[in-house]
Structure formats: structure tokens, C-alpha cells
N, C-alpha and C positions, 0 to 999 in steps of 0.2 A: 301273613302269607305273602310271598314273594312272587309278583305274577309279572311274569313274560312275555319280552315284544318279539314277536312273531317277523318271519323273513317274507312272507307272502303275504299277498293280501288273500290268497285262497283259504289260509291259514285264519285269518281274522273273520272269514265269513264261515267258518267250518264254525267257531268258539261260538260268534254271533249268532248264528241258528243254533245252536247247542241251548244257548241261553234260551231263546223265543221257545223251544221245543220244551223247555223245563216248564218254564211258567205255563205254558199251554196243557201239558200233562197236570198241573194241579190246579185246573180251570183258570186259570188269568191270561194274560197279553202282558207283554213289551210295553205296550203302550199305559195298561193300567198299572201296571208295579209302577212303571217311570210318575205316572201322576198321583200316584199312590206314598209316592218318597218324597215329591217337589219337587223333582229331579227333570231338567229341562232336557227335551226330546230329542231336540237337532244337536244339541252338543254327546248328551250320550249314545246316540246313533254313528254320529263321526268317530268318537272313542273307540266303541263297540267295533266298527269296521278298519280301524288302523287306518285312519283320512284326519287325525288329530293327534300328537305326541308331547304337547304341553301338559306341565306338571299338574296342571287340574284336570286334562283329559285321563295323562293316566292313573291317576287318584279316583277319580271319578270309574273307570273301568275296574280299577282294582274291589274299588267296592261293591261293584254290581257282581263282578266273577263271585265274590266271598257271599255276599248276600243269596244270591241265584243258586248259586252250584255248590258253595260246601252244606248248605240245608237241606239240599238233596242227598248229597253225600250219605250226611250224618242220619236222614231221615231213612235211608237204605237199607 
């Protein structure tokens, strides 16, 4: 999946709460999936919010979008 840098940063807080609203809907946090994966906080927060666009932030966001949101998708 081919995921998209966004022109806003409204845009990136709309995804970012999309994300938190998911996991939250199937009882968990942001926070426990992130520690859940070994996946460190403050870097996938910056990804998450388009405040990082190094190839590891967006690798790292691609996988949380794909992780997060196509299992809900698919789980629909």
C-alpha cells in the first residue's frame, strides 16, 4: 500500500486521530499497540503528525496506517 504525505498538518491530525479512534473502538490505546509492537513513542507520534519525513518516519507510519486501519477495513 502506497500511503500519502499529506499538504496540512490538519490533514495529519485528522489520520492521527483516525488511528487513536480505531484502536480505542477495539479497546486498546496508541500507546499500548505502540508498546505492544516495540515501536518507540516519540518517533511514531512525530510520523503520525507530519513533524518527521525521514525514510524511517515514513516507513514506520506506513506500517502503523497498514497495521491500524486496513484490519479494520478488512474486519468490516
Amino acid at each position: 500500500m502506497h500511503v500519502l504525505l499529506h499538504e496540512s498538518e490538519e490533514l495529519y491530525e485528522r489520520e492521527y486521530q483516525l488511528v487513536r479512534a480505531t484502536l480505542v473502538a477495539k479497546g486498546s490505546s496508541l500507546n499500548e499497540y505502540l508498546q505492544s509492537q516495540g515501536i518507540n513513542r516519540q518517533l511514531a507520534y512525530k510520523a503520525l503528525k507530519g513533524q518527521s519525513f525521514g525514510p524511517k518516519a515514513r516507513e514506520l507510519r506506513r506500517r502503523i496506517l497498514l497495521d491500524v486501519l486496513s484490519r479494520d477495513m478488512v474486519a468490516a
